[in-house]
C-alpha positions in Angstrom: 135.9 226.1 30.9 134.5 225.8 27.6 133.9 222.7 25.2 136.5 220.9 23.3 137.7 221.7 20.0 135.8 219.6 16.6 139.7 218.9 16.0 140.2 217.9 19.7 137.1 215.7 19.6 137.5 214.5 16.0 141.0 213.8 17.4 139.4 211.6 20.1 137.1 209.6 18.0 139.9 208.1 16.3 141.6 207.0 19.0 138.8 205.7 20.6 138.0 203.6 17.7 141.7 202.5 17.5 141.6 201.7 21.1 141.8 197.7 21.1 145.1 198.1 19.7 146.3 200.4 22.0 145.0 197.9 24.4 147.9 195.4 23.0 150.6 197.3 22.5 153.7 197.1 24.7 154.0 199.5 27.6 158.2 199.8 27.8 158.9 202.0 25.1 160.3 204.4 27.3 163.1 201.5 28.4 164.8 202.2 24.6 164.4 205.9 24.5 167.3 207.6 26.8 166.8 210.8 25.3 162.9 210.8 26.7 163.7 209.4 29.6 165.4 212.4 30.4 163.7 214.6 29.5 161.0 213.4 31.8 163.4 213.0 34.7 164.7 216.7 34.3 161.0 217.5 34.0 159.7 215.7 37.1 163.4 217.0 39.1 162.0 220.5 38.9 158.7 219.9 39.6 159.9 218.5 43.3 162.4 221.2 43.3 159.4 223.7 43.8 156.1 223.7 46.3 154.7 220.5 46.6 151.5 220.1 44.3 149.7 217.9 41.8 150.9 217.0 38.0 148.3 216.4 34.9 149.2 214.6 31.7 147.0 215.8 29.5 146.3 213.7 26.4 147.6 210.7 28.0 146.5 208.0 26.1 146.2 204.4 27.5 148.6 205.9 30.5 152.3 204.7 30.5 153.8 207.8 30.9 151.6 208.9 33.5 152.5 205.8 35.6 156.0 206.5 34.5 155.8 209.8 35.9 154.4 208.6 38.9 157.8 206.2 39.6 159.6 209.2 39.2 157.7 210.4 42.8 155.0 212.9 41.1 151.6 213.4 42.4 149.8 212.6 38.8 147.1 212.0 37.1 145.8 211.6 33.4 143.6 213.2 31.6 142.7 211.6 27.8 139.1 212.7 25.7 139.2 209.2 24.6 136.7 208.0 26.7 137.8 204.0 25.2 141.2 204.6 26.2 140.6 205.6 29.7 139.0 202.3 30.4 142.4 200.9 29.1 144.3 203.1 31.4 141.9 202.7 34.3 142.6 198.7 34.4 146.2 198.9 33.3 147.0 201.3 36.2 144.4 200.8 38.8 146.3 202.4 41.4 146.2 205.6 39.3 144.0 208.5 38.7 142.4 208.9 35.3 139.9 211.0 34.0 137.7 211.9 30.8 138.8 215.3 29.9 140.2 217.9 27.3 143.1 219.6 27.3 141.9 222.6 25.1 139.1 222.7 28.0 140.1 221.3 31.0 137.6 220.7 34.6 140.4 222.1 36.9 140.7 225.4 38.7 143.2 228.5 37.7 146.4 227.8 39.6 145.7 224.2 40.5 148.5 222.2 39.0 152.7 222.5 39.4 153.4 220.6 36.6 151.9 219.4 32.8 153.4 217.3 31.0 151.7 217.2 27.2 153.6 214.3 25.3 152.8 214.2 21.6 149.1 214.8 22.6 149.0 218.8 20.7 150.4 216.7 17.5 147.1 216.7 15.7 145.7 220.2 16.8 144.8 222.4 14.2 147.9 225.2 14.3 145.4 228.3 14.9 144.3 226.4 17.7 147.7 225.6 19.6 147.7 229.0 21.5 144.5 228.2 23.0 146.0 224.8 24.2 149.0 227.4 25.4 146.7 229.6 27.3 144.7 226.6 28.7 147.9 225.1 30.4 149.0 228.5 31.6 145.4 229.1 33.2 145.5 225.8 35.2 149.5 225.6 36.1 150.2 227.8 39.3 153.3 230.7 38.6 156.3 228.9 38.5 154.8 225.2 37.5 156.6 223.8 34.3 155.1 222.1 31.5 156.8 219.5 29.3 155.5 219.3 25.7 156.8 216.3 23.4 156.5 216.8 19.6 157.3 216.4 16.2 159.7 218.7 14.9 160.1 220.4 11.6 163.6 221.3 11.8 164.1 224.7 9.8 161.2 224.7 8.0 157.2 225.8 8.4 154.6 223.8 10.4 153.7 220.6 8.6 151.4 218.2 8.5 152.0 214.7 8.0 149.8 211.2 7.5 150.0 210.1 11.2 148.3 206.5 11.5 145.4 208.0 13.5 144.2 211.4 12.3 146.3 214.3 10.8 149.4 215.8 12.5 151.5 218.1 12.4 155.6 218.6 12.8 156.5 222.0 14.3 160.2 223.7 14.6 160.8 224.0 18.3 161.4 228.0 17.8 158.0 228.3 17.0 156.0 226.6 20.4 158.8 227.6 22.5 157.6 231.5 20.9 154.3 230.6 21.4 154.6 229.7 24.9 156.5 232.9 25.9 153.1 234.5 24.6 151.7 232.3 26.9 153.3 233.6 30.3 155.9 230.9 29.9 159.7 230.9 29.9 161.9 228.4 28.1 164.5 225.8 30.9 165.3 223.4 27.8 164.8 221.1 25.0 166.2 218.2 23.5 166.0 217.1 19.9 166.5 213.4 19.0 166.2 211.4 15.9 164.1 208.1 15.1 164.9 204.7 16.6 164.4 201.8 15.2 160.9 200.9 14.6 159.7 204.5 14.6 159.0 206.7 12.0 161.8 208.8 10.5 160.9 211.9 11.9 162.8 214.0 14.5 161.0 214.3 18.0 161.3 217.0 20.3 160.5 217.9 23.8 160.2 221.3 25.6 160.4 222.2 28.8 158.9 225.6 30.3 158.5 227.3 33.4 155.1 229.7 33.8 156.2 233.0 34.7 155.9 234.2 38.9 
């Protein structure tokens, strides 16, 4: 394992000092969002479909999702550098496993997991440092684990960044992470594309879902 990235950590300090207002915020945005709802479903389905094992959102905020994933019948846990915000999900979820951690350098053994799920949490990494966070998740997934990855895509254009509310991000075109991750040991299942709801920013999200190669 090695120490997180200044972007990761930089990342991190923003959040944390954002925190309170995560604290507030409502918890059932995934009740309005079909399209990542199933994407997540078809995510956790083939995760039970293979050897029984543990799951990791990584980057996972003030922890809806996680708990989310965790009513689909996954063994999770989260995992957020945002030491502020796992005290949020810690009392929001108290039945629930949360720990301080990065994703770029994660405190688990090679092979441990069956499933990541990364949602919008690579957003504000640095572009040169996105096949680290690749090779990260296929050092700690066992061979055939999937990983779901939820973004913000570019469409037919280059990597992008954009004024996100907390720190820099960036919009990627799904071509390029789903190329990165075969790099990685990993082999495409799906993706779904969706555009902006109401209330959200107009920018097209994405989600990926991969398989790590047996």
């Amino acid at each position: 394992m090695t120490d997180p990235s200044s972007t990761s950590r930089a990342a991190a300090d923003a959040y944390s000092a954002v925190a309170a207002l995560y604290a507030e915020l409502p918890r059932d945005d995934l009740e309005r969002l079909p399209l990542d709802r199933a994407a997540l479903a078809a995510f956790a389905e083939h995760v039970r479909a293979g050897s029984p094992g543990t799951v990791a959102e990584l980057g996972c905020g003030p922890g809806p999702v996680t708990a989310h994933l965790r009513d689909l019948g996954l063994d999770v846990f989260g995992v957020d550098l945002s030491s502020a915000l796992i005290d949020i999900a810690r009392e929001t979820y108290p039945d629930l496993r949360f720990e301080v951690g990065s994703m770029d350098a994660l405190d688990l053994a090679d092979d441990e997991l069956r499933g990541i799920v990364s949602w919008f949490s690579i957003i504000h990494a640095l572009p040169e440092e996105v096949p680290g966070f690749f090779a990260e998740f296929s050092r700690v997934l066992a061979p055939g684990g999937h990983l779901l990855l939820g973004f913000f895509e570019a469409g037919d254009g280059p990597v992008e960044p954009f004024d996100h509310k907390v720190a820099t991000a960036y919009r990627w075109p799904v071509d390029e992470l789903a190329r990165l991750g075969r790099e990685a040991g990993f082999v495409e299942v799906g993706r779904v594309l969706r555009e902006a709801v109401e209330g959200e920013r107009n920018i097209r999200r994405g989600n990926l879902v991969m398989r790590l190669s047996e």
